[in-house]
FIDOVEX-859353 format. One line per 5 residues: number of its first residue (from 0); for each residue z, y, x of N, C-alpha, C, CB. Coordinates in Angstrom, 3 decimals, padded with zeros to 6 digits. Each point is the difference from the previous one (the first is absolute). Glycine has a CB too. Layout:
// residues N
NUM> Z/Y/X/Z/Y/X/Z/Y/X/Z/Y/X  ...
//
This chain:
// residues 128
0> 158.996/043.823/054.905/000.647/001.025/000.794/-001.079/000.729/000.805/002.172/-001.343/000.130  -002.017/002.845/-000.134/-000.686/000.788/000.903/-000.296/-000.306/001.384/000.862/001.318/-001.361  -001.846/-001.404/001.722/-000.245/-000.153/001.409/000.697/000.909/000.796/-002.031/-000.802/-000.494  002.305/001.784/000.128/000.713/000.973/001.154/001.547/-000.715/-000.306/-001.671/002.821/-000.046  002.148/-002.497/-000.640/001.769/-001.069/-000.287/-000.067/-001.160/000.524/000.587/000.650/-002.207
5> -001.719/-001.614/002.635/000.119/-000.909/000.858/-000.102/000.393/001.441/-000.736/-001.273/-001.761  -000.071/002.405/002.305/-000.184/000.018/001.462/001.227/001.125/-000.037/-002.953/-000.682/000.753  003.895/001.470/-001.384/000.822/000.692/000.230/001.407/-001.804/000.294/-001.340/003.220/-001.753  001.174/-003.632/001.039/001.165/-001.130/000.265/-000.590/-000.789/001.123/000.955/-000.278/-002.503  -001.826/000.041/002.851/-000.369/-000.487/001.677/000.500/000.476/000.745/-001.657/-000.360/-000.156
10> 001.599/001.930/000.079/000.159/000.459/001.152/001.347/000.153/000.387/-001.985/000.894/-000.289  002.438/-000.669/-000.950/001.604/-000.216/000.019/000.560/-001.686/000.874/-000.043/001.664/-002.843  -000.613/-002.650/002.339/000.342/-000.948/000.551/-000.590/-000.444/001.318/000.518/-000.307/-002.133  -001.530/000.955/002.624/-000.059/000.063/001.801/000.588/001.001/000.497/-001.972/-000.874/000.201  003.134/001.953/-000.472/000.851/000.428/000.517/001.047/-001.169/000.174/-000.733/002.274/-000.816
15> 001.273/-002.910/-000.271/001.064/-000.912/000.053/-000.256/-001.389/001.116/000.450/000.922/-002.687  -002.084/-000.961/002.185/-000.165/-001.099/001.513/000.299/000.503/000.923/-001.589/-001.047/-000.420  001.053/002.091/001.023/000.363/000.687/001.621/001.295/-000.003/000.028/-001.776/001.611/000.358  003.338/-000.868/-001.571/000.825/-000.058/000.526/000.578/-001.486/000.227/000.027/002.325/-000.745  -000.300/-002.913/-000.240/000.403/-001.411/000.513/-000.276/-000.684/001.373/-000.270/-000.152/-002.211
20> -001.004/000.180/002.485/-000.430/-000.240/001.475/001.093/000.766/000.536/-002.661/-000.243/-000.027  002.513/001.560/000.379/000.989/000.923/000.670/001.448/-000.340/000.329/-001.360/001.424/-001.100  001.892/-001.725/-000.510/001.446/-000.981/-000.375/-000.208/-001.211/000.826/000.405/000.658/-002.626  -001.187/-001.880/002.740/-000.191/-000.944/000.286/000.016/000.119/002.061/-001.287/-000.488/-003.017  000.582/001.448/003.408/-000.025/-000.326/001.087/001.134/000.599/000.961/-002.323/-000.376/-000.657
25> 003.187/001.390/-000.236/001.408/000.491/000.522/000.910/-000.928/-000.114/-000.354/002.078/-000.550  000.034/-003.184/-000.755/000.998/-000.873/-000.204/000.070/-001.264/001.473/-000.440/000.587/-003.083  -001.334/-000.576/003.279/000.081/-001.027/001.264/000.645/000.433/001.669/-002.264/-000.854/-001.448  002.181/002.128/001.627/-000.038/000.928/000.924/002.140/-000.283/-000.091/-003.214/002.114/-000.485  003.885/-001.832/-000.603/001.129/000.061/-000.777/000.715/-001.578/000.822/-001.147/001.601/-002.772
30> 000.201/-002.853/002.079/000.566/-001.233/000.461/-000.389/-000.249/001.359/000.011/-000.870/-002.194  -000.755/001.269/002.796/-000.005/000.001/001.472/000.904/000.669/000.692/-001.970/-000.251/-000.232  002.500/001.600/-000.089/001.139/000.677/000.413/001.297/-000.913/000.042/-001.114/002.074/-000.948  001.423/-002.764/-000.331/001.476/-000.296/-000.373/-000.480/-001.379/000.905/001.122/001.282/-002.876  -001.808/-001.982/002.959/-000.348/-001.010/001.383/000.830/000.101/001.124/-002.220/000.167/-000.477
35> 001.730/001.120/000.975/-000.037/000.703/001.362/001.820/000.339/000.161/-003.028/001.325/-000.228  002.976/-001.511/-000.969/001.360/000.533/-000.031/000.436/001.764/000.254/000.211/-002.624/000.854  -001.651/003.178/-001.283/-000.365/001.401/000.380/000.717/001.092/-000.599/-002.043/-000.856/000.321  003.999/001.509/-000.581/000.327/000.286/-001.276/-001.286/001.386/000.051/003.207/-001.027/-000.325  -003.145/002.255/001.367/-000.969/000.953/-000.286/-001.257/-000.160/-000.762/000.937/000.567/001.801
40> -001.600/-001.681/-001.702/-001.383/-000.078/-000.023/000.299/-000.142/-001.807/-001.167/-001.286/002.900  002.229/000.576/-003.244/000.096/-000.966/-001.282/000.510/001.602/-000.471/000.730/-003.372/000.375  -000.017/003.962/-000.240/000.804/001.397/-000.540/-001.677/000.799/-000.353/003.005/000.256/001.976  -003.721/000.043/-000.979/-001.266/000.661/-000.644/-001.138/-000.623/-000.072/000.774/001.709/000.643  -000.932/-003.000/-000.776/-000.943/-000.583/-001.296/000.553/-000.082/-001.147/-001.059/-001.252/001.263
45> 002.467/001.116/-001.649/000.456/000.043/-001.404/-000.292/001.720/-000.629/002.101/-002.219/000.635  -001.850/002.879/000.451/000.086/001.359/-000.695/-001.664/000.297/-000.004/002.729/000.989/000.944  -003.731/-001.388/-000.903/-001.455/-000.224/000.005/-000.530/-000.170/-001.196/000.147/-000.880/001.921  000.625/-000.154/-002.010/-000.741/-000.732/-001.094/000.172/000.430/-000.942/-000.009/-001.596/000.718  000.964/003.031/-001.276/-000.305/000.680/-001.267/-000.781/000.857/000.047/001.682/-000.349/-000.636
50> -002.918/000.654/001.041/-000.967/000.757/-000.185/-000.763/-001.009/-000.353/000.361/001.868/001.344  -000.484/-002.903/-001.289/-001.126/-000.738/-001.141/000.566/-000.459/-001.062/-001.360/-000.785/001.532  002.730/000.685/-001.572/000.634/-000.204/-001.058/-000.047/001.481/-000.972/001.461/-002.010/001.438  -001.083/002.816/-000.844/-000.259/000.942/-001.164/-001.799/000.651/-000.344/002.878/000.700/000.759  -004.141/-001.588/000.087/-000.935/000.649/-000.386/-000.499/-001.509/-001.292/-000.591/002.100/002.781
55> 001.392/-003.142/-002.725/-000.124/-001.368/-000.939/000.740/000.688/-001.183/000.108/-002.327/001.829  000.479/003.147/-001.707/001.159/000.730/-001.250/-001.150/000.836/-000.692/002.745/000.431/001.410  -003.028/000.497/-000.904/-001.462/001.464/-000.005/-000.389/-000.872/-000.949/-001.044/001.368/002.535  000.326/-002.359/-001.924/-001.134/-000.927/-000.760/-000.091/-000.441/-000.726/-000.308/-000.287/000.929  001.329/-000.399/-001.267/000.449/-000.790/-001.089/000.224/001.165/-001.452/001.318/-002.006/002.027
60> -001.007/003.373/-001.341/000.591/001.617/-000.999/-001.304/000.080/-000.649/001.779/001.776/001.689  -002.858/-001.587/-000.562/-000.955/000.612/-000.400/-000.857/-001.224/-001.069/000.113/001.838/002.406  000.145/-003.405/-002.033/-000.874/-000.780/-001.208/001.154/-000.283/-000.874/-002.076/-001.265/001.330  002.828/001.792/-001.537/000.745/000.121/-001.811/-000.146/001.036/-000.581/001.701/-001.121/000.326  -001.918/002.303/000.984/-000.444/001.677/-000.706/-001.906/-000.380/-000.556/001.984/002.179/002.416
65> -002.534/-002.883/-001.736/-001.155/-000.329/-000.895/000.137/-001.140/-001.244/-001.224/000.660/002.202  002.055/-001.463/-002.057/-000.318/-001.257/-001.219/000.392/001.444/-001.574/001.393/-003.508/001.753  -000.560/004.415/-001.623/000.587/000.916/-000.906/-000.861/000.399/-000.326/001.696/000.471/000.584  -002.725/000.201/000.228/-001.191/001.024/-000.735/-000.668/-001.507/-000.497/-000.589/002.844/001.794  000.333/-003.636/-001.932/-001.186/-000.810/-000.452/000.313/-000.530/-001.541/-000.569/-000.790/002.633
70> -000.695/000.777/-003.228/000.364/-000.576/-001.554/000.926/-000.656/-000.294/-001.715/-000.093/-000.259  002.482/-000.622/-000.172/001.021/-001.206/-000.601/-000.860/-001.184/000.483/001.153/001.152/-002.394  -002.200/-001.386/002.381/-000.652/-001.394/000.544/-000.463/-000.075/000.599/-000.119/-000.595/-000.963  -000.470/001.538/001.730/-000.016/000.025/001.505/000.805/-000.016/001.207/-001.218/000.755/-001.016  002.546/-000.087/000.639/001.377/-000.058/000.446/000.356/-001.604/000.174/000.644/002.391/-001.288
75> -000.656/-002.861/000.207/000.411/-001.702/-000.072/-000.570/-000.579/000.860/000.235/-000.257/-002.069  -001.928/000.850/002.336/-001.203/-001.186/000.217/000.736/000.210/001.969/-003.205/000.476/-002.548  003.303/000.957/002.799/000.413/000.780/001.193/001.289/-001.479/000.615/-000.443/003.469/-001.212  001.615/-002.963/000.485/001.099/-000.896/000.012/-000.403/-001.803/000.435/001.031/001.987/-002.029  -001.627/-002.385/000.744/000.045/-001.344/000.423/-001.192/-000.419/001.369/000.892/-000.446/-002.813
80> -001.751/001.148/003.344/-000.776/-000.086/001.178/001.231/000.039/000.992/-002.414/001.183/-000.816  003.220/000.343/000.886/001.062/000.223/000.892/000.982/-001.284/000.186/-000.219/002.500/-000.703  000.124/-003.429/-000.332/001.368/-001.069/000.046/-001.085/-001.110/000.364/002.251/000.784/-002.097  -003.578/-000.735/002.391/-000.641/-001.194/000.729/-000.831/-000.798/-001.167/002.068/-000.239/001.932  -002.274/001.002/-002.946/-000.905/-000.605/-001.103/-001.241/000.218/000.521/001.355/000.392/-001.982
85> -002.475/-001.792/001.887/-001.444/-000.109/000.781/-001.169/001.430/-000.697/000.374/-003.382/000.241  -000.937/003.745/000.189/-000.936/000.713/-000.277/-000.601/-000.503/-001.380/-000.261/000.524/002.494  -000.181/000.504/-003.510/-000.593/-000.830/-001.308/-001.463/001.031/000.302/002.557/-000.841/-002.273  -003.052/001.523/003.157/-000.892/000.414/000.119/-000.503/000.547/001.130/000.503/-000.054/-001.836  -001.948/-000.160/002.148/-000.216/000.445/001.999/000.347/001.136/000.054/-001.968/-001.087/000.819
90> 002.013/002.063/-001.303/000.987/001.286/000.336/001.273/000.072/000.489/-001.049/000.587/-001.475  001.783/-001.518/000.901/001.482/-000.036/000.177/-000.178/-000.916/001.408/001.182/000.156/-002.865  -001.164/-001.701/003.193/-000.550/-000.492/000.905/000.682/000.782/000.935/-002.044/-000.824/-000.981  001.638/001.596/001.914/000.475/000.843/001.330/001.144/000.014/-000.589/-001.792/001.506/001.105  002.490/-001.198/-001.838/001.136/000.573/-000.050/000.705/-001.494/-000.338/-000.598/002.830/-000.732
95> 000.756/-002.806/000.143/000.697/-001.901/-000.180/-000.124/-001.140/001.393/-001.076/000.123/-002.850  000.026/000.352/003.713/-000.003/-000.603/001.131/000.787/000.792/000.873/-002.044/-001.043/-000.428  002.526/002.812/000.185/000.501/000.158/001.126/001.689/-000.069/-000.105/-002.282/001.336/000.626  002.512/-001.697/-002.000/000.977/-000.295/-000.311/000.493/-001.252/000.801/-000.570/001.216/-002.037  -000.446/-002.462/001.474/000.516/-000.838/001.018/000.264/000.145/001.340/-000.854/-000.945/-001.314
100> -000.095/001.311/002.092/000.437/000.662/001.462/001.156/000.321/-000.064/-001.832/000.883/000.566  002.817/000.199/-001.108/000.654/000.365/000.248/001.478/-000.839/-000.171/-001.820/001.778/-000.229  001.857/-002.293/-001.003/000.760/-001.134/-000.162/000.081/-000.783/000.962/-000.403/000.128/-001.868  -000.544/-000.513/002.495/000.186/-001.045/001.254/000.357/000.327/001.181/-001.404/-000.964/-000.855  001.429/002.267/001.313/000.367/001.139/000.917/001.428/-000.054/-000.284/-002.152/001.554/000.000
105> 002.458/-001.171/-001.403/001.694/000.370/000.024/000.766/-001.348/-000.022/-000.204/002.319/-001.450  -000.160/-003.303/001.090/000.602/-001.382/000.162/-000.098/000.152/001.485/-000.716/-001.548/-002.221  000.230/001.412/002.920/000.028/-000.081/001.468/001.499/001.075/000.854/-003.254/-000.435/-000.393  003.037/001.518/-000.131/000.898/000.840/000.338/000.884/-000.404/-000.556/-001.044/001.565/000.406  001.588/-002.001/-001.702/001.312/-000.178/-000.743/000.537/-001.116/001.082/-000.678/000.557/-002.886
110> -000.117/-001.700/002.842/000.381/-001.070/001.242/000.670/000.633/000.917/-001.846/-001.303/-000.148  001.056/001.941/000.552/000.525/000.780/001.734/001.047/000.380/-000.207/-001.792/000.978/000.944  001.922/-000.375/-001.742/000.922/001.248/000.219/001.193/-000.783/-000.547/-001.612/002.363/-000.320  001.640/-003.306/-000.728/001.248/-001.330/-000.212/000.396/-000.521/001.230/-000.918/-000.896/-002.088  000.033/000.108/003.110/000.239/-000.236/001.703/000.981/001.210/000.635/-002.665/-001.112/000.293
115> 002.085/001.941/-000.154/000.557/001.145/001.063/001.228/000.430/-001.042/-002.539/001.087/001.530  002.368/-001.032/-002.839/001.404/000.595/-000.717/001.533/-001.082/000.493/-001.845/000.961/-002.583  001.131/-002.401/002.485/000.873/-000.440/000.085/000.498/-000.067/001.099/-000.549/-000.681/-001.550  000.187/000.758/002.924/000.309/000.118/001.604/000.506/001.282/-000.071/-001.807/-001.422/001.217  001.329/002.148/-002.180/001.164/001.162/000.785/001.086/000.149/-000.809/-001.629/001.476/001.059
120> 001.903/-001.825/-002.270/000.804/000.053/-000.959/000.809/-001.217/-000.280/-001.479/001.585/-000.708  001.283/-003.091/001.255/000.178/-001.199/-000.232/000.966/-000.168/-001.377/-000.449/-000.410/002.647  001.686/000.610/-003.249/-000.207/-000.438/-000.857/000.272/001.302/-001.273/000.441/-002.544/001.387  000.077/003.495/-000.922/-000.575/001.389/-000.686/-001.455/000.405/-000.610/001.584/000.542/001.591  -002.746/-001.664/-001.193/-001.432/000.103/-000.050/-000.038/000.159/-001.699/-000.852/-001.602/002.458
125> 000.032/002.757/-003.019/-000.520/000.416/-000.993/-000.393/-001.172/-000.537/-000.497/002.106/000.713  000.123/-002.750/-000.076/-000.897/-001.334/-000.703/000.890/-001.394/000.384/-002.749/001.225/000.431  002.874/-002.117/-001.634/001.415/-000.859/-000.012/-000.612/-001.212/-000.252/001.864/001.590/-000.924
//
């Protein structure tokens, strides 16, 4: 795979880190509110938190609008890095590592946001 199709999908995926961070620390900001028993505070951190949700959307647009332009096997090679397949070469490397990062970022948030879903939703909670 082209060196530029790898640092174009980096960069794509340190947008998705930041929004996740972003996601992640509204989500903590979120369970400290519903604590407090804060309803205002909890009413606009929920309505917050879709601006990193829709820039994790962008991101995700823009690395399937690239896996398309790329050969048939580069596309694949693209794909299975994106699903957490190890680097098969030091080029790729950065990118397969920042994959992991990010995976471990959104597990963190999915947690959270299961906690606080379920306190505010108890048994209506998205997550069962």
């Amino acid at each position: 795979m082209e060196a530029s199709a790898l640092m174009d999908a980096h960069v794509q995926l340190k947008r998705i880190y930041t929004a996740l961070n972003e996601a992640l620390d509204l989500t903590r900001q979120l369970a400290d509110a519903v604590d407090r028993d804060d309803q205002v505070a909890t009413q606009m951190l929920i309505a917050m938190r879709q601006e990193p949700t829709d820039k994790l959307a962008g991101a995700h647009q823009v690395l399937a609008q690239q896996r398309q332009t790329l050969p048939p096997a580069d596309a694949e090679r693209l794909a299975a890095i994106l699903k957490g397949a190890a680097a098969e070469t030091e080029a790729e490397a950065p990118l397969a590592a920042q994959v992991g990062v990010n995976q471990r970022v959104l597990k963190q948030l999915v947690d959270l946001d299961r906690v606080v879903n379920h306190k505010l939703a108890r048994e209506k909670s998205i997550y069962q």
